[in-house]
C-alpha positions as CSV (number, residue, x, y, z in Angstrom):
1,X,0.0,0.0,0.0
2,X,1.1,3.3,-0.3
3,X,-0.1,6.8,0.6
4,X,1.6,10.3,1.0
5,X,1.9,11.8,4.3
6,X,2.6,14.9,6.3
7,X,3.6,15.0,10.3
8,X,3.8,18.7,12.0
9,X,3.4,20.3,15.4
10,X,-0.2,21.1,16.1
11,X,-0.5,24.1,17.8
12,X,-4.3,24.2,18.4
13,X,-5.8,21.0,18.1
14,X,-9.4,23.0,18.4
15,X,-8.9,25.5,15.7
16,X,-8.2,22.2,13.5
17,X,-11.5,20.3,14.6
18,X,-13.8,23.3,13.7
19,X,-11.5,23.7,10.4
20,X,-12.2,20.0,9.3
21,X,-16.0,19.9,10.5
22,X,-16.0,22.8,8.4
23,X,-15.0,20.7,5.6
24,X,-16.9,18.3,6.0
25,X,-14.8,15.8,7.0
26,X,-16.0,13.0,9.3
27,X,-14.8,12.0,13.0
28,X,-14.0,8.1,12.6
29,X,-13.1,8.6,16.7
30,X,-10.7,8.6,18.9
31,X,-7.8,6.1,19.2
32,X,-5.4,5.0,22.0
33,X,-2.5,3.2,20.4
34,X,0.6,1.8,21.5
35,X,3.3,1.1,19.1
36,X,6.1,-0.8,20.1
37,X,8.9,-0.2,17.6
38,X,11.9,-3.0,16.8
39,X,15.4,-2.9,15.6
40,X,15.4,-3.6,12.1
41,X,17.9,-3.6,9.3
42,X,15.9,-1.4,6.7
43,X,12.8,0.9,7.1
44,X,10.9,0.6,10.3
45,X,8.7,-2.5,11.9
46,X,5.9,-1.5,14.5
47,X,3.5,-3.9,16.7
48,X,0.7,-1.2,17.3
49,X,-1.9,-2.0,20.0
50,X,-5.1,0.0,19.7
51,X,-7.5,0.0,22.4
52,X,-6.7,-3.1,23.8
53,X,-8.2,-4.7,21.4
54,X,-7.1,-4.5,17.5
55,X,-3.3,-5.3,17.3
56,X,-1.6,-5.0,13.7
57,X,1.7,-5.4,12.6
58,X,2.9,-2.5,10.6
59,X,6.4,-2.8,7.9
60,X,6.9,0.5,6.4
61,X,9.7,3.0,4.4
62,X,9.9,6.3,3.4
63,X,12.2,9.0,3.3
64,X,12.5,11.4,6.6
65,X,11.4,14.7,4.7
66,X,10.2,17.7,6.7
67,X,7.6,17.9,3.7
68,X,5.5,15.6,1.8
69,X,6.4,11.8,1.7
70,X,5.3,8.4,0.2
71,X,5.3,5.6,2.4
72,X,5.2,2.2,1.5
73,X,3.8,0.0,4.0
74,X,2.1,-3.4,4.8
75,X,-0.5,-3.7,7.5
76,X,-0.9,-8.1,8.8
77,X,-4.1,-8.0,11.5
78,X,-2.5,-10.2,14.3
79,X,-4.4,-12.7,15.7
80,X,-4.6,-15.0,18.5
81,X,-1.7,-13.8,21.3
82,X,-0.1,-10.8,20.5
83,X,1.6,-10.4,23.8
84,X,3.7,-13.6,23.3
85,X,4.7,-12.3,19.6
86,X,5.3,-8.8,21.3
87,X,8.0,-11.1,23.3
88,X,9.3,-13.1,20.2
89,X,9.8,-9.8,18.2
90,X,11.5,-8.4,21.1
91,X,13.7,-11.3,21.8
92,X,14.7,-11.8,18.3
93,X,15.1,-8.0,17.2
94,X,15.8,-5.8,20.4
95,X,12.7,-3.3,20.9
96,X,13.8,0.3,19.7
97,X,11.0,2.6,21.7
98,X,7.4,2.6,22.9
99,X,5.5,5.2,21.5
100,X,1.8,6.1,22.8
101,X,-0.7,8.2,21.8
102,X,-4.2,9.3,21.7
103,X,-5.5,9.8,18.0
104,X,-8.3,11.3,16.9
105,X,-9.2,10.3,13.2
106,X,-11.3,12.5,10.9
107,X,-11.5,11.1,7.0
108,X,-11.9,13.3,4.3
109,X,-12.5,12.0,1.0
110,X,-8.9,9.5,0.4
111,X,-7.5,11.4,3.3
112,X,-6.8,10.4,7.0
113,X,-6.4,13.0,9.2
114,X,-4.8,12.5,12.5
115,X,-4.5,15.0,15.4
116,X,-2.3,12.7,17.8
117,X,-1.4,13.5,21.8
118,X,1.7,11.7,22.1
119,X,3.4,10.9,25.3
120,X,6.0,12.8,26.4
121,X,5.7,14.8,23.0
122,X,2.5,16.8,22.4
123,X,0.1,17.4,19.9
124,X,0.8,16.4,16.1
125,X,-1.4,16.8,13.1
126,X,-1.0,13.5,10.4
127,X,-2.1,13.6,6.7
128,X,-2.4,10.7,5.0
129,X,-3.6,10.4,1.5
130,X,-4.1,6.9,0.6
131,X,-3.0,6.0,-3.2
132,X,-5.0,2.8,-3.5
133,X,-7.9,3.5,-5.6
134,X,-7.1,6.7,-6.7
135,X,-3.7,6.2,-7.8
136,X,-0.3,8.6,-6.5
137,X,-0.4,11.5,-8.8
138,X,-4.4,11.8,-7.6
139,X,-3.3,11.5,-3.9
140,X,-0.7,13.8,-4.7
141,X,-3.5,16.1,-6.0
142,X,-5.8,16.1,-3.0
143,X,-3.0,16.1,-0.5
144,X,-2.4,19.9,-1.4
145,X,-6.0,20.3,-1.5
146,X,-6.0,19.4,1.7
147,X,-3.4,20.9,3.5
148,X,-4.4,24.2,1.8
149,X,-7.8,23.9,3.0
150,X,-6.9,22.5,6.0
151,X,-4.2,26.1,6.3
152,X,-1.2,23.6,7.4
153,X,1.6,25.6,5.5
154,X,2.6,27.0,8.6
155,X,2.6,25.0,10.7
156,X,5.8,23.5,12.0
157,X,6.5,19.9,9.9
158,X,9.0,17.0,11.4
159,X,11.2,14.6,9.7
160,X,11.3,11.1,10.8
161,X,8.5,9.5,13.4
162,X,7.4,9.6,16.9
163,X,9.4,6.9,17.3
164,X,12.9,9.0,16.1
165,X,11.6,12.3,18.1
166,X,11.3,10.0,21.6
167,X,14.9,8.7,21.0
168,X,16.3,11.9,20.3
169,X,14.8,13.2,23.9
170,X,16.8,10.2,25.5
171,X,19.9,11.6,28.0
């Protein structure tokens, strides 16, 4: 799969919910997810637990641009006990960093829209445009669409993940 994304401080999570009801855009609800990253050769690998309920395994790349990104990624639904994988993954790759958050989700046409509270981190908005059906240069399209409408040009953007912020914060 494959979708093009955007991660930048969020100054006023509020200011952003009245912007996307505004829009149109529809609240999906709110999200507590843990992701527990692992050492791994290439790209990132991340066992996210949501809710206590949903657990996924999550493979991904993409380049740590400030900007715009396209991420390539594969999502298995894990089944069965996800603690004792938790423990195998661990074991056999060394756990990088914990990261967890609260996410509220709002979707808006092929777009996700995340405004994250992340431990030990603070708020975060998330676009992500989702290539699928529309194909990239489409996503590509609405993406600025959305960040226009959405006024996100000036807001701060990050490189890298929660994951790389958190370790950077480590004495």
């Amino acid at each position: 799969m494959v979708n093009v994304e955007l991660k930048a401080r969020l100054p006023n999570p509020e200011t952003l919910r009245r912007r996307l009801r505004a829009l149109g855009a529809r609240h999906a609800g709110t999200l507590r997810q843990t992701d527990t990253y692992f050492q791994v050769p290439r790209g990132r690998l991340k066992l996210r637990e949501m809710d206590g309920r949903r657990v996924e395994l999550i493979a991904y790349e993409r380049p740590d641009d400030r900007r715009e990104r396209v991420s390539n990624y594969d999502i298995a639904p894990i089944e069965g006990d996800a603690a004792l994988l938790k423990q195998a993954l661990a074991r056999a790759l060394g756990v990088r960093v914990v990261v967890r958050k609260e996410r509220d989700l709002w979707l808006l046409r092929s777009t996700r829209v995340h405004l994250d509270e992340v431990a030990g981190l603070g708020a975060f908005v998330e676009l992500e445009t989702v290539a699928g059906d529309i194909g990239l240069a489409e996503a590509y399209g609405e993406f600025e669409e959305v960040i226009a409408a959405l006024e996100l040009m000036s807001f701060a953007a990050i490189a890298g993940s929660y994951a790389d912020l958190l370790e950077a914060r480590r004495p």
